[in-house]
N, C-alpha and C positions, 0 to 999 in steps of 0.2 A: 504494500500500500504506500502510495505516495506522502509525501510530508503533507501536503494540501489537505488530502484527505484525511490523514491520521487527526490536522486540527479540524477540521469540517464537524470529525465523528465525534471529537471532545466537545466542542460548542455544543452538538446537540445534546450528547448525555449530559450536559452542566442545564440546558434548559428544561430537558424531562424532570432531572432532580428537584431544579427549583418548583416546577408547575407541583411537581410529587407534593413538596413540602408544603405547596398552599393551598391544599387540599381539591387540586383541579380548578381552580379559580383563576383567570387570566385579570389583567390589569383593562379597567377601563376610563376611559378617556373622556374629563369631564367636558358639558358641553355648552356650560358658560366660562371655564376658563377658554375655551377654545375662539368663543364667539367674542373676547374680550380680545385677545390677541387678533383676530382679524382685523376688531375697531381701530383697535391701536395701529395698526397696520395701514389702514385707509386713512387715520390720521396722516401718515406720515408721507404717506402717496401727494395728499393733501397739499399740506405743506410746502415737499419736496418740488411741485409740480409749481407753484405760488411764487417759491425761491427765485426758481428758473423764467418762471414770464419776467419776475420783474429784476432779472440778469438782464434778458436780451432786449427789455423796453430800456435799461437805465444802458445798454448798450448803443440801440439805434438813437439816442439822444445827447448821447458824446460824439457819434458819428458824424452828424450834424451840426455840431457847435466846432467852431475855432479854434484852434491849440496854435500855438507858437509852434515853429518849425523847429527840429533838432538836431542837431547834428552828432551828440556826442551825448551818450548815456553813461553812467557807472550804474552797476549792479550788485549792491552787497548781500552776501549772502546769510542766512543765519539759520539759527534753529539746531536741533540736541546734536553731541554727537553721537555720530552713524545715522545722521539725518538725508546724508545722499547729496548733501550739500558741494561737494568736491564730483562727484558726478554730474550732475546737471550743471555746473560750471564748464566740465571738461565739454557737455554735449553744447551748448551756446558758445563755448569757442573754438569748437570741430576741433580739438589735440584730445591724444589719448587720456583715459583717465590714469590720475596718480595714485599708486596702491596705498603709499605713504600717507600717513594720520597728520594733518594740518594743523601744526600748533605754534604756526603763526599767521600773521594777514599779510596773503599774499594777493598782489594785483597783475592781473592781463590783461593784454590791450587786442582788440582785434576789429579792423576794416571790414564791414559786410560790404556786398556785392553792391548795396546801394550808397555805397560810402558813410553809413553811419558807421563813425567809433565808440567800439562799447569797450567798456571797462568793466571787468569783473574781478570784485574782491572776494575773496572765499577768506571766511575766518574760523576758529578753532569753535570749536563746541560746549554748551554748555550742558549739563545732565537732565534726564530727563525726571529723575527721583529726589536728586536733591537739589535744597532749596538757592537761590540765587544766591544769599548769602555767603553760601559755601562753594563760588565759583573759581578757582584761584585766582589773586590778585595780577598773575602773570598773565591770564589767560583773558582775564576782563581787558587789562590794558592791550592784547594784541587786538582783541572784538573793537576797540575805543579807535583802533589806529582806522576803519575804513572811513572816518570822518575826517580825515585828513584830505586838506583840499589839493586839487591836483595843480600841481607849478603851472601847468601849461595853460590849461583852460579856466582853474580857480572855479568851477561850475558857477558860474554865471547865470544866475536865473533867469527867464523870459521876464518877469515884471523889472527886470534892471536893464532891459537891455530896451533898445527901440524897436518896433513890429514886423520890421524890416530885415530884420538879422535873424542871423540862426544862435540858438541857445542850446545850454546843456543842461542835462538835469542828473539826478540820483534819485534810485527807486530801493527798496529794500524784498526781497523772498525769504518768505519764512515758511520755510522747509517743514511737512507736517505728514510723517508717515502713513499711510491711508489704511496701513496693515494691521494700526496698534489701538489700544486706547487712548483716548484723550478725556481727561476727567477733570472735577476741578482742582484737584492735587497739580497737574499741568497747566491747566489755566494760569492758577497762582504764581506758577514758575515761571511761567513765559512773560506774564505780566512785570514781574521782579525784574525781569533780565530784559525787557524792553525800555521799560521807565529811564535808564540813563543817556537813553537816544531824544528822550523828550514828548510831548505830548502829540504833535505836529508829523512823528514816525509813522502812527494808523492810516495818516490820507496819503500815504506815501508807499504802502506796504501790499502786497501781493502775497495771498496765502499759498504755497504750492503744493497738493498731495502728491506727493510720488508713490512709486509702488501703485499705483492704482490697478496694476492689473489685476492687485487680489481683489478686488471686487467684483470681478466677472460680469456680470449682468445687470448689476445691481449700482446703478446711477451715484456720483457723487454729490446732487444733492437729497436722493435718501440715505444717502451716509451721511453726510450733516444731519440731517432732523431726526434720525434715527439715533446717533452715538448721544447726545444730550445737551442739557442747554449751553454745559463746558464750551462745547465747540461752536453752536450757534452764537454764542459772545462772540468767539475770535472771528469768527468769518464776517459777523456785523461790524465787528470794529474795524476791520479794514475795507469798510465800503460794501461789502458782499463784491469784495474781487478775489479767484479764487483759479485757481489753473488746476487740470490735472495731468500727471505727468505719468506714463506708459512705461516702463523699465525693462519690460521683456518684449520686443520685436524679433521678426522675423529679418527684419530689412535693413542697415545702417540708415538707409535713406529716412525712414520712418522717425530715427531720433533726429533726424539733423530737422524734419519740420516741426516736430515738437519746441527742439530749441529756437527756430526763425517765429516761431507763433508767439513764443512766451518773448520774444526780445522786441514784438509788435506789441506785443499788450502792454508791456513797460513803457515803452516808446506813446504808445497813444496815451496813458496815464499819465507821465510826466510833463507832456506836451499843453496838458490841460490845467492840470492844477502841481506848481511849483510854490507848496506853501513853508516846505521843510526850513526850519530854522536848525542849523547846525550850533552846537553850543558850541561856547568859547574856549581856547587851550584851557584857561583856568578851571573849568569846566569839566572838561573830561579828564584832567588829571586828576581832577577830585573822583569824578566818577569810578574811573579806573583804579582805586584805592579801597572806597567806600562802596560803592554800588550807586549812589546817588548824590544830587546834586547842594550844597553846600545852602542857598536858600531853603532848600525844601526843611523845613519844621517838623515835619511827621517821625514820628521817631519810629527809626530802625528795629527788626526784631533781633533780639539778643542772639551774638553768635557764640556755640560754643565751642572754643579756640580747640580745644582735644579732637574736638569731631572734625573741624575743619583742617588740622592740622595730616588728620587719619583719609581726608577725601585728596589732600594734594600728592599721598602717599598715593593712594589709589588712581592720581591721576597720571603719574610718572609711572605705573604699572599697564598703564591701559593700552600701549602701543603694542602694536604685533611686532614682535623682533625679525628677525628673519631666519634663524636659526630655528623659532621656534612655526613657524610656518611651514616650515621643513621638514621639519620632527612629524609636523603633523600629516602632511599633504604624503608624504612616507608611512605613517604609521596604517594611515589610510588604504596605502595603496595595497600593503600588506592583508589586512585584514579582507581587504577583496579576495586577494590572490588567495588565500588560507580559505576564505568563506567557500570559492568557487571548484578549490580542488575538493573535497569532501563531497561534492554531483559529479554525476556523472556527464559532465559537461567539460567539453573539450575548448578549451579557454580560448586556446591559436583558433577554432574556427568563429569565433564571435569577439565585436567589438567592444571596447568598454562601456559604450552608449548601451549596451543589451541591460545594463540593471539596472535594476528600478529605483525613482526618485526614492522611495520610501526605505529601500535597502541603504540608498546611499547612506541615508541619515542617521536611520539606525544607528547604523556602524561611527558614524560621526560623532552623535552624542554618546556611544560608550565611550569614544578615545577621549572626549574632551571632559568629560566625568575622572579622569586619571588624574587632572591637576584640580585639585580644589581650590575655593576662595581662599579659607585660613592659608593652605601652603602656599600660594602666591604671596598675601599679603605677610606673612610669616619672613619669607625671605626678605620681601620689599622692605622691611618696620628692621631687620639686623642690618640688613646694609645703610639704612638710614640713620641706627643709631650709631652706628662704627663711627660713621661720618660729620654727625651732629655730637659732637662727645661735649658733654655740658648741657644738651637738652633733657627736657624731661621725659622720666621713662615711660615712652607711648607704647613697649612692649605690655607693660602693668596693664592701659587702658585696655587692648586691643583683646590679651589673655584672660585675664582674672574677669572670672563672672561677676562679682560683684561692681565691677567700674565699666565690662564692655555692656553699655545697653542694649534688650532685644530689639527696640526699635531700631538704634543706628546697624544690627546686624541684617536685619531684613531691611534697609536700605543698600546696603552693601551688595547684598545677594542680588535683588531686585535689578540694579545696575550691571553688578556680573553679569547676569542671565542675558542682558544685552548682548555684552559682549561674546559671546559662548554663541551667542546663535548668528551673528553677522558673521563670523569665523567661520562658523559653519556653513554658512552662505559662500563665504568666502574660497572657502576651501573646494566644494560644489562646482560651485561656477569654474576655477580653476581646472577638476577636472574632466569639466562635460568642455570645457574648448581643448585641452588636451586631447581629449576625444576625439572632438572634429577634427585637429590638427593630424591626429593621427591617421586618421578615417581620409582626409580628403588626399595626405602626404599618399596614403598607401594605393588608394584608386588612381592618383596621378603615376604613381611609379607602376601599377597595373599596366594603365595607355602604353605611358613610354615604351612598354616589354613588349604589350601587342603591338604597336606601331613599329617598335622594332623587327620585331616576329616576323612581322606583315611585306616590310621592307626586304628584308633578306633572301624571306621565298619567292618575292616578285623578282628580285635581282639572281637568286639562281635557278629562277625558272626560264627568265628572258636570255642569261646564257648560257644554259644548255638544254634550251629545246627541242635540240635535236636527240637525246634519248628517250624522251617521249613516243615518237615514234617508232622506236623501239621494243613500246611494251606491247603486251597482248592488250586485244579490241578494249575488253571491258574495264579492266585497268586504267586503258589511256583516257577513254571517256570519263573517268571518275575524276584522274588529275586534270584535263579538262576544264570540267567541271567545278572542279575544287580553284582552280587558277581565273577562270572567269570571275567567280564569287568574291575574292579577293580584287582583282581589276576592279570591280564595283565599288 
């Protein structure tokens, strides 16, 4: 009996047992939660549908009004890390993506066909679990540097310039996985980590879902009305402007009009309302310290320095090394090769494309289960005391139950868990284009051998055909035959 079957036969006798144990009673299906769940449902059809008309009326009415001409856009980009922020960058300025974790603010510049220059800043990440307070002050100041005015152009607003001139403006993308939750735990977070850009950032700001494809059928704005009012805030707050972005094509082409779409919709937005006040040096150096602005009176919530201290640990932990990429995309490969000889399946005649998403993973989340939280940060918290000699002992906090709290531990993990599963993406994706790489190498050296093949027998057919007529009748018809097919 097959392995399929052997679990087929389990599942059944696990369900005769259960029905056994309930005395033949099967579960039924009430029919006002049922009918509740429909409502809620046509609610959100409702809604979802309400969004969208008045997307494309508040569309066809900027269509029609005026905007300053522009010539020269910056695009900063923001939102958590592993937000895909550095991907959709690299697809808006057509160069490969960079595998490397962005932890600083970096600017590109690039000529489109219509000679608008765009400028795109990508900047480091801020967490999606913890609170803004706990962002590093290194990491705040790189985020602070995309308001840095450009030498060349100084973005020059349309209302400074005369009507006649072309202008430049800055738009902001905030990056918002369409895969995940958004609650108002993130709400709150994005809010914190917005506010140092100023109030004036929402009329400026463009929501972007990526990953959309995991929604499949299912429209992004019933993912808006449907995830909760969390999200219904942010996507109000910037205008009800909102992109969604495609991650998995079939076609290069497909991402390059994704990006020419999304660099029109910035382009039409900016052109129209250039309200952003950029705060002053003094300003953002404050910001970049504190989180906010030196006027602002609202008092801050209390950080505590141990936990903060423990997420900068955490944040110097978070880059994938290359060695350790290694270890993995190998340990992986292994456990293929080990899973495959154990069938009777003969490996050489099947490509690595032959197994299944779901095997992949599998296998991925057991390897990646081999490093735990504690022993990553375990190392991270020795080599930082080695280092820091005179600081306080963060091993105490981090170990001893009584000082590490279970909240700050399930924040910890929560964050891992990110990381654990982009890797695992990572790693995925790595080997399904090995895959093809291998798959296409191997079918092109196929041709080459036939082509070759092909060439050889033409070349010593045409000289020496005269043993051809050498051979007996039925023979010679066959090669013939066989030499025609070939000519063709």
């Amino acid at each position: 009996m097959s392995t399929r079957a052997t679990l087929s036969q389990t599942v059944l006798d696990q369900v005769e047992t259960l029905v056994e144990r309930n005395g033949g009673r099967h579960f039924e299906t009430d029919e006002n939660v049922i009918q509740d769940i429909l409502k809620k449902r046509e609610e959100v059809d409702k809604r979802a549908e309400n969004r969208k008309q008045r997307r494309i009326k508040h569309k066809e009415t900027w269509e029609n009004t005026a905007g300053s001409p522009i010539s020269e856009v910056t695009i900063v980009m923001l939102g958590w890390v592993f937000g895909s922020k550095s991907e959709i960058s690299s697809v808006i300025l057509g160069i490969p993506e960079k595998e490397k974790r962005t932890e600083t603010c970096v600017k590109e510049t690039k000529v489109m066909k219509n000679g608008l220059k765009v400028t795109v800043v990508d900047t480091p990440g801020w967490w999606k679990y913890f609170s803004a307070s706990l962002v590093p002050n290194s990491v705040r100041s790189e985020i602070m540097k995309a308001l840095d005015e450009d030498e060349e152009t100084g973005h020059t607003s349309a209302k400074e310039k005369s009507h006649d001139k072309v202008s430049s403006g800055r738009a902001f993308l905030l990056m918002i996985p369409a895969d995940t939750s958004f609650t108002n735990e993130q709400k709150k977070i994005i809010e914190d980590n917005m506010k140092p850009f100023g109030e004036t950032i929402w009329q400026n700001t463009i929501v972007v879902f990526n990953r959309a494809h995991c929604l499949g059928e299912f429209e992004i704005e019933q993912h808006i009305e449907s995830e909760g009012e969390a999200l219904i805030w942010l996507v109000e707050q910037c205008g009800n402007r909102y992109f969604t972005f495609t991650d998995e094509v079939k076609h290069q082409s497909e991402l390059e009009d994704q990006g020419q779409k999304l660099v029109d919709m910035v382009v039409d937005m900016v052109s129209k309302d250039q309200s952003l006040q950029i705060p002053s040096n003094k300003d953002k150096e404050q910001m970049a310290e504190t989180g906010h602005r030196t006027e602002e009176g609202s008092p801050e919530e209390p950080v505590d320095h141990d936990l903060k201290k423990l997420v900068e640990v955490l944040h110097s932990e978070w880059e994938w090394r290359p060695w350790e990429m290694t270890e993995f995309r190998a340990r992986f490969a292994q456990r293929l090769r080990t899973k495959y000889r154990k069938c009777d399946v003969n490996i050489g005649k099947f490509p690595k494309s032959s197994h299944t998403r779901e095997e992949i993973e599998k296998i991925l989340r057991d390897e990646l289960r081999g490093r735990s939280l504690e022993e990553v940060l375990e190392t991270a918290l020795h080599i930082y005391f080695q280092r820091e000699c005179g600081a306080f002992d963060i091993l105490s906090i981090m170990f001893e139950k009584d000082q590490f709290k279970s909240e700050w531990k399930q924040l910890f993990e929560r964050e891992w868990a990110r990381r654990e599963v982009r890797m695992m993406k990572y790693v995925l994706a790595k080997y399904l284009a090995d895959s093809k790489e291998d798959a296409d190498a191997g079918e092109a050296h196929m041709r080459s051998c036939e082509d070759a093949s092909v060439q050889m027998v033409k070349s010593t057919l045409l000289k020496s055909s005269s043993w051809i007529d050498q051979l007996p009748p039925l023979i010679k018809e066959i090669i013939k035959g066989i030499l025609k097919r070939l000519k063709e």
